[in-house]
N, C-alpha and C positions, 0 to 999 in steps of 0.2 A: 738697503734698509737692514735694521738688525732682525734678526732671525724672529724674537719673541715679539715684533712685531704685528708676522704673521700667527704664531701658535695663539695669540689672545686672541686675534682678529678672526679663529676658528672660533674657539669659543663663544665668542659675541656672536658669532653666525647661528652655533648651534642653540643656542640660548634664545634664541629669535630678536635678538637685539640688534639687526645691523643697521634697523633704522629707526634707530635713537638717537634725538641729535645732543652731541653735547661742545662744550667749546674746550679750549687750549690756550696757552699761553705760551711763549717763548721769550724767554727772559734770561738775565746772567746773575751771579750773585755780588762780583770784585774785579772791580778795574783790574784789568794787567800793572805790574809793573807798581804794586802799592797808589796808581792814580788818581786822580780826582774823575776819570771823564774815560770813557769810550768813543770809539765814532764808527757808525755802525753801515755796513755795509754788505754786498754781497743778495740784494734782493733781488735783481736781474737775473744771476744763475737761478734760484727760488721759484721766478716765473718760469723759466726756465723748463725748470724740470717738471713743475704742475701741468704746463699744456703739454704736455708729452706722455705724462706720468699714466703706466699701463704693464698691460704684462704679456708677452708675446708666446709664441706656442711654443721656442723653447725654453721661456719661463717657466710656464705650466708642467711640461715637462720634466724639468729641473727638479720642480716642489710633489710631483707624483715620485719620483723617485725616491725622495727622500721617508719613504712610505708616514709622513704625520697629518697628510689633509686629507679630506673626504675629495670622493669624484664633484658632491653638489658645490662644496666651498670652494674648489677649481673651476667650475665651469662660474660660479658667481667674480671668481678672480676674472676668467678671459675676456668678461667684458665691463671689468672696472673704469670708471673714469671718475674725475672728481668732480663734485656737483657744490661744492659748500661754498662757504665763503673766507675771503683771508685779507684783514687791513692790517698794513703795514707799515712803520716809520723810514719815509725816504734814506735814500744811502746818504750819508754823509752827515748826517744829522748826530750830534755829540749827543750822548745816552750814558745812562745811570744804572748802577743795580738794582735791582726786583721790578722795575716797570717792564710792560710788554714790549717788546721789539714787533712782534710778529704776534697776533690774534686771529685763530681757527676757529672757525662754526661748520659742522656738520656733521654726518650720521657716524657713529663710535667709530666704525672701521676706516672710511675716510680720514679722519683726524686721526685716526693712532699708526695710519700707514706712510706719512708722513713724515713722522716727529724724527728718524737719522738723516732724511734727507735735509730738510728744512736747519737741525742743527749743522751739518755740515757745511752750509754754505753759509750760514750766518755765523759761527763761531768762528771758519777759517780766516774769512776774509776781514772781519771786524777786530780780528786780534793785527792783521799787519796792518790795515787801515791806521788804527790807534797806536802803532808802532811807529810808523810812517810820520804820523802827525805829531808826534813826541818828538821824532829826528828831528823834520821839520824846522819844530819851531826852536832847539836848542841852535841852529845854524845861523840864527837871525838874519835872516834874510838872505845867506845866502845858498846858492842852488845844491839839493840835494838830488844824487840818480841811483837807479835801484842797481845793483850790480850782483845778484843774489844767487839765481839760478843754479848754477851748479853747488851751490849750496842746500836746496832746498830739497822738497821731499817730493819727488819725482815729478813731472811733467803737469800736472795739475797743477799742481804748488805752487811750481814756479810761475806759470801763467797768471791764474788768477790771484796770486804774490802780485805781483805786477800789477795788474790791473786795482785791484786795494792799493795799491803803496800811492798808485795815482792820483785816488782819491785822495787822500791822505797829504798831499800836495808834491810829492817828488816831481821833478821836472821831464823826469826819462826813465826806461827802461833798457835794459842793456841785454833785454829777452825778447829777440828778433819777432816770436809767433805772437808775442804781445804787443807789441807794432802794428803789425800787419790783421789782427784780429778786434782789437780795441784802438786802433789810430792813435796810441802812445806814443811820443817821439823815441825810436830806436837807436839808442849811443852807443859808442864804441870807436875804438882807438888800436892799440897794438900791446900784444902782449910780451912778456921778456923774450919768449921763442923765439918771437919776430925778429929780435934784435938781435940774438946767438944766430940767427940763421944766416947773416949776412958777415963779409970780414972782418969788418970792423964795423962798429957802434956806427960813426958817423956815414959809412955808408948807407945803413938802414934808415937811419933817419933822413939822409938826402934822397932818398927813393920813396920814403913816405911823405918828402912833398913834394914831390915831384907828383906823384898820382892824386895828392891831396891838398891841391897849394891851395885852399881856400880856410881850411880846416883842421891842420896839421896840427895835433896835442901830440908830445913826445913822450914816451915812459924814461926816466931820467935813470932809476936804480938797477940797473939788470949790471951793472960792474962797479961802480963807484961816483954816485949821485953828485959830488961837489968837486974829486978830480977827471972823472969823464963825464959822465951823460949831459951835467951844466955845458961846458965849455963845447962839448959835440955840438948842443943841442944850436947854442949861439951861433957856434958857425955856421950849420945848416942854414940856419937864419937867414946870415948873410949873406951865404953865397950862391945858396937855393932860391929864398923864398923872395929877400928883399929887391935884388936885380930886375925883378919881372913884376914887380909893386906887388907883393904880396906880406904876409905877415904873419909870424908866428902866435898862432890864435893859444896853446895854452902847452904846458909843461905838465907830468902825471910825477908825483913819489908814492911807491906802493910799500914802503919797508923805512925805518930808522927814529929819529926824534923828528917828527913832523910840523912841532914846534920849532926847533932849531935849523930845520933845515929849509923852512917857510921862509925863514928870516933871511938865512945865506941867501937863498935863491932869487929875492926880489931884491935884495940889494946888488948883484950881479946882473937880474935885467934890466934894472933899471940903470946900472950904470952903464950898459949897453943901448941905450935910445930904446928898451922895450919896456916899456911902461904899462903898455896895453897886453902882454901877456900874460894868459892867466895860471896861477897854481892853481891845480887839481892834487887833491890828496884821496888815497885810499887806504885800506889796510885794518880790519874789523875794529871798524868804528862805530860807535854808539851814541846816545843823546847827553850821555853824562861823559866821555871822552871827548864829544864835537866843544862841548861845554869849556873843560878843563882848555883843549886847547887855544879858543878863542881868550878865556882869561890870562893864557900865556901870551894872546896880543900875536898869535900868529897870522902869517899871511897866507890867507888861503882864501879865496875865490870859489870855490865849489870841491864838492865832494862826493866819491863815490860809495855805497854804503851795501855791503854784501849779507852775508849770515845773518847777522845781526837783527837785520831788517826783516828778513825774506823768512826767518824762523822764525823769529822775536825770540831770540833765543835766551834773554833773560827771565820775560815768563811766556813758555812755549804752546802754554792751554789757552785754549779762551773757556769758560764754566759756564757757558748755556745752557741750560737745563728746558725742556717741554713738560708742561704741567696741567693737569687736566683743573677747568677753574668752574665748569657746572656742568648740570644734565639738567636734561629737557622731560618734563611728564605732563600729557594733556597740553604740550602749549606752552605751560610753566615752567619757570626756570630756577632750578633748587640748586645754589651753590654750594662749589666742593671748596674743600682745606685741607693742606697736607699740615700736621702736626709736627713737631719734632722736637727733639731733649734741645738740640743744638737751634736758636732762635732766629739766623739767618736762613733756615730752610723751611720755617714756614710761610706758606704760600699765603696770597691774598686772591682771597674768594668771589669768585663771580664772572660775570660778563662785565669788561670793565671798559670804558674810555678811560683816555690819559692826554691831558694838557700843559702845557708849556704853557707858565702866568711870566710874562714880559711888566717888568716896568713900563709906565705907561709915555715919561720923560725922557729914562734913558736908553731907552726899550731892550735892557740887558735883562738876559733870563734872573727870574729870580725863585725859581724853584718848577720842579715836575708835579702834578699830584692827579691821580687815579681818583676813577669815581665810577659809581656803577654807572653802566651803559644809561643812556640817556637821562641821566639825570640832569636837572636844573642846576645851572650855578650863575650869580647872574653878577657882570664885571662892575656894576653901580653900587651892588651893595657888598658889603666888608666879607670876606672871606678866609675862613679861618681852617685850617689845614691841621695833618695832626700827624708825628709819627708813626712808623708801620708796627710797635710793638708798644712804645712807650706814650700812651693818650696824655700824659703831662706833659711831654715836652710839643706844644703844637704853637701853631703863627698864624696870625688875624693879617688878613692886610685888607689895608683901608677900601673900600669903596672908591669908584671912579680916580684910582691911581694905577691901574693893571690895566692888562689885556689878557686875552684868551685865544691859543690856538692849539687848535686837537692835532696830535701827534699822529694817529693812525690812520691812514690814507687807506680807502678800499682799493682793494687790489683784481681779485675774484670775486665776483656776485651770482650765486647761483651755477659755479663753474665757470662763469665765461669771466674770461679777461676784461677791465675796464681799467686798468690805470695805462694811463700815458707815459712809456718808458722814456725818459730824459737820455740825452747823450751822455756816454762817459767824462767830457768836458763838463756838461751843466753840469753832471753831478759835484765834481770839484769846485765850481763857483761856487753852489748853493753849501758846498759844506765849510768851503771859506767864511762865508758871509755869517750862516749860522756858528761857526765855533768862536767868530768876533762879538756872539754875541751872551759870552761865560765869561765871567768875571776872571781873571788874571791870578783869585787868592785858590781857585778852585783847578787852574790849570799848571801851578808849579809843580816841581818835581819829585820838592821837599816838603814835607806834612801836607799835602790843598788840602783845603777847607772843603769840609762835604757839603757836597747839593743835595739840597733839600729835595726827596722823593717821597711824599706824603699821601694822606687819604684825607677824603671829604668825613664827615662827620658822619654821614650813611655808611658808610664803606667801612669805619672805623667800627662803629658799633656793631655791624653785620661782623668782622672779624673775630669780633671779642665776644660776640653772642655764640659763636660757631664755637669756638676753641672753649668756654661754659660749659658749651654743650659734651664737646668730648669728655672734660674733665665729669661732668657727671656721669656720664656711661659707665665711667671705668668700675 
C-alpha cells in the first residue's frame, strides 16, 4: 500500500470516523495504445489479496517504528480484516474509460486501505491483457506466444504477464512458473547458445531431434538463415526425423527481413516434400509490425512476441485511478464529485450500477451506461442515455429492441467471499465470446469509433446539480 494510505486512515481513526461507510470506484480514463477498448483483468489476484488482507506483528512493528501512529490505531491495525463489500466486472470482459471496473462499499478505512492494492492488480494485468488482445487479433488467426520474461519487470510481471496475455488470447507462455501455476501451455525450443555449443549447426539440430522427434522447431539464424540453418535444418529432417516417421514440426527466425525470409523459406520446404512445416517468427514484434508483415503476404504460421507484449511497451501505464463516489450519514447516501479544470477528471458521483445495453437482434454491444444504484430502467420502454459532460449530445433507443445486462458481479458481501472463481481457460472463452460482441468500427487500430459510456437521465442531472453546486460555493 502507499504509505498515505495509512497516515489518512490515522486520521479517520482519530476523528472517530472509522466507521463511516463510504464507497469507491475504480476506473481508467484512456484506452492504451490511442484504443477504442480495454479488456480487463487481474480480479483473481484482487480476491486474492482481500482474503488474506491483514497485518502481522512485524507489520505492526514496522509502522511503530516509523514513530507516525498511535499505540490505539496499531492495536485497531492488528486486527483489521475487511468487512465491506466489492462488485466487480469479470476478467476478460472489453471495458471503457470512466465506468467502474471494480465498486468498494465500506467503513472509510477499509475502502481507502485498499485503493494501491486493488489498482495494482487491475491496471497491471488489464494493460497486457488489452496488449495481448491487440496482438492477437493483428495475426489474424494465427497463433501468438508470450515470450516476454526476461524482458519484463521482475518475477511478478513476468508471471502474471503471462497469465493476462492468456487471457487476452496468446496460445502459450514461454514462462515455465506460469505453466505450472495457471495450467498455461509452457513453450519453448532452443536458443542460439544451444546451437554454438555444439560443432557444427547441424549437429545441434540432429540432437534436438533426436531427444525431440515429435516436436522438433529449429532456430534457423544463429549463422546464416538461407545459407546454413535452412539447408541444416532439411537435412536433419531427412536423415533424423523422417527415417523413423517422424517430422519436422516447425522452423524459428529470430533476426532479418522476416518478410523476405518467410517467403525463401517455404519455398524451400516445400520444394522439399515439407509442406506441413511450420514458420515461426520472432524478434520485437508488435500489432502494427505482425500487420505490416502479413500485408507483405508473408509466410508465417505463428509467432513469438516478447517486450512488446510483456511491457506493452508502446503505452507502458494503464491510468486507473480509485475515487471516492459517496458517504454514508444516518443510512443516507450523499454523493461525492471530484471537479477539475481538465474535464476528463471529473468523476461521476454516487453509488452507481453499470449495464451493458445489447442489441436485441444482433446482440452486439451497443453502448455502457451508469446509473445510480438501483434505479429502474425498463428494456420495453425507450431509453435515452446522455453524455458524461455534454447533456446535448445523448441517444434514445427504442423500446423492446435492447437488452440489459449489469456489469458488476458481487464479489465480497459483508467480507465474505461469494463469487465463483472461473478457471483461467473459462476466463478466455468468456472473453472471446464477449469482445465478438464490439463492433469491428470500435476495435481497429486507426481512429475506432468511441463506445458509447453514458448516464441515465438521474445520474446526469445529479452530476450537473453537484458540479452547480461547486460553482456556487466558490
Amino acid at each position: 500500500m502507499d504509505f498515505y494510505e495509512l497516515t489518512m486512515s490515522q486520521v479517520y481513526f482519530n476523528e472517530g470516523k472509522q466507521d463511516e461507510v463510504v464507497t469507491f470506484d475504480l476506473f481508467y480514463r484512456k484506452n492504451p495504445d490511442d484504443a477504442g477498448y480495454s479488456l480487463c483483468a487481474g480480479l483473481e489476484q484482487v480476491i486474492e489479496f482481500v482474503k488474506s488482507f491483514h497485518f502481522d506483528n512485524d507489520d505492526i512493528e514496522y509502522l511503530r517504528k516509523t514513530n507516525q501512529f498511535s499505540e490505539d490505531f496499531l492495536n485497531y491495525l492488528s486486527t483489521f480484516k475487511f468487512k465491506g463489500d466489492i462488485y466487480a466486472i469479470p476478467e476478460g470482459t472489453p471495458v471503457f474509460p470512466h465506468e467502474p471496473i471494480v465498486r468498494v462499499k465500506g467503513n472509510i478505512i477499509e475502502a481507502q486501505l485498499l485503493e494501491t492494492a486493488l489498482l495494482l492488480c487491475i491496471n497491471h494485468q488489464t494493460m497486457i491483457a488489452t496488449k495481448a488482445r491487440r496482438i492477437v487479433s493483428a495475426a489474424e488467426g494465427r497463433a501468438i506466444m508470450e515470450f516476454g520474461a526476461r524482458r519484463s519487470h521482475n518475477f511478478d510481471a513476468a508471471i502474471y504477464g503471462a497469465r493476462a496475455a492468456y487471457i487476452g488470447g496468446v496460445v502459450g507462455t514461454a514462462t515455465t512458473y506460469a505453466g505450472k501455476e495457471f495450467g498455461i501451455p509452457a513453450l519453448g525450443t532452443m536458443a542460439h547458445s544451444f546451437v554454438q555449443s555444439f560443432d557444427t549447426e547441424l549437429d545441434a539440430f540432429k540432437a534436438y531431434c533426436r531427444t525431440y522427434p515429435n516436436s522438433a522447431t529449429l532456430l534457423l539464424d544463429t549463422y546464416d538463415t538461407l545459407r546454413s540453418g535452412l539447408p541444416n535444418a532439411i537435412k536433419a529432417a531427412k536423415e533424423e526425423l523422417e527415417p523413423k516417421g517422424y517430422r519436422l514440426k516447425g522452423v524459428r527466425i529470430d533476426s532479418g527481413d522476416m518478410a523476405y525470409l518467410s517467403k525463401k523459406i517455404r519455398k524451400e520446404l516445400d520444394d522439399n516434400g515439407m509442406e506441413d512445416c511450420m514458420i515461426v517468427v520472432s524478434n520485437s514484434l508488435d500489432e502494427y509490425l505482425i500487420q505490416s508483415l502479413l500485408k507483405q503476404d508473408a509466410k508465417i504460421d505463428s509467432m513469438g512476441v516478447g517486450e512488446n507484449l510483456i511491457c506493452s511497451k508502446s503505452t507502458p501505464v494503464f491510468g486507473g485511478v480509485y475515487k471516492l463516489s459517496s458517504t454514508y450519514e444516518n443510512g443516507r447516501a450523499i454523493p461525492k464529485i471530484k471537479r477539475s479544470e481538465n474535464v476528463e477528471k471529473i468523476t461521476n458521483p454516487g453509488y452507481k450500477d453499470l449495464y451493458r445495453i445489447y442489441d436485441k437482434e444482433t446482440r452486439m454491444a451497443i453502448a455502457d451506461v451508469m446509473a445510480l444504484h438501483k434505479e429502474k430502467i425498463d428494456p420495453n420502454e425507450d431509453l435515452t442515455i446522455y453524455h458524461q459532460m455534454n447533456t446535448w449530445k445523448n441517444k434514445t433507443i427504442p423500446g423492446g429492441t435492447y437488452e440489459l445486462r449489469p456489469l458488476l458481479e458481487p464479489i465480497f458481501k459483508k467480507g465474505k467471499l461469494v463469487y465463483n472463481l472461473p478457471t483461467l481457460k473459462e476466463i478466455r472463452e468468456y472473453s472471446e465470446k464477449e469482445f465478438a460482441t464490439i463492433w469491428d468500427e470500435v476495435k481497429r487500430f486507426a481512429y475506432p469509433q468511441t463506445y458509447y459510456v453514458d448516464l441515465t437521465k438521474k445520474l446526469s442531472n445529479l452530476k450537473h446539480k453537484l458540479l452547480e453546486e461547486i460553482e456556487e460555493r466558490k
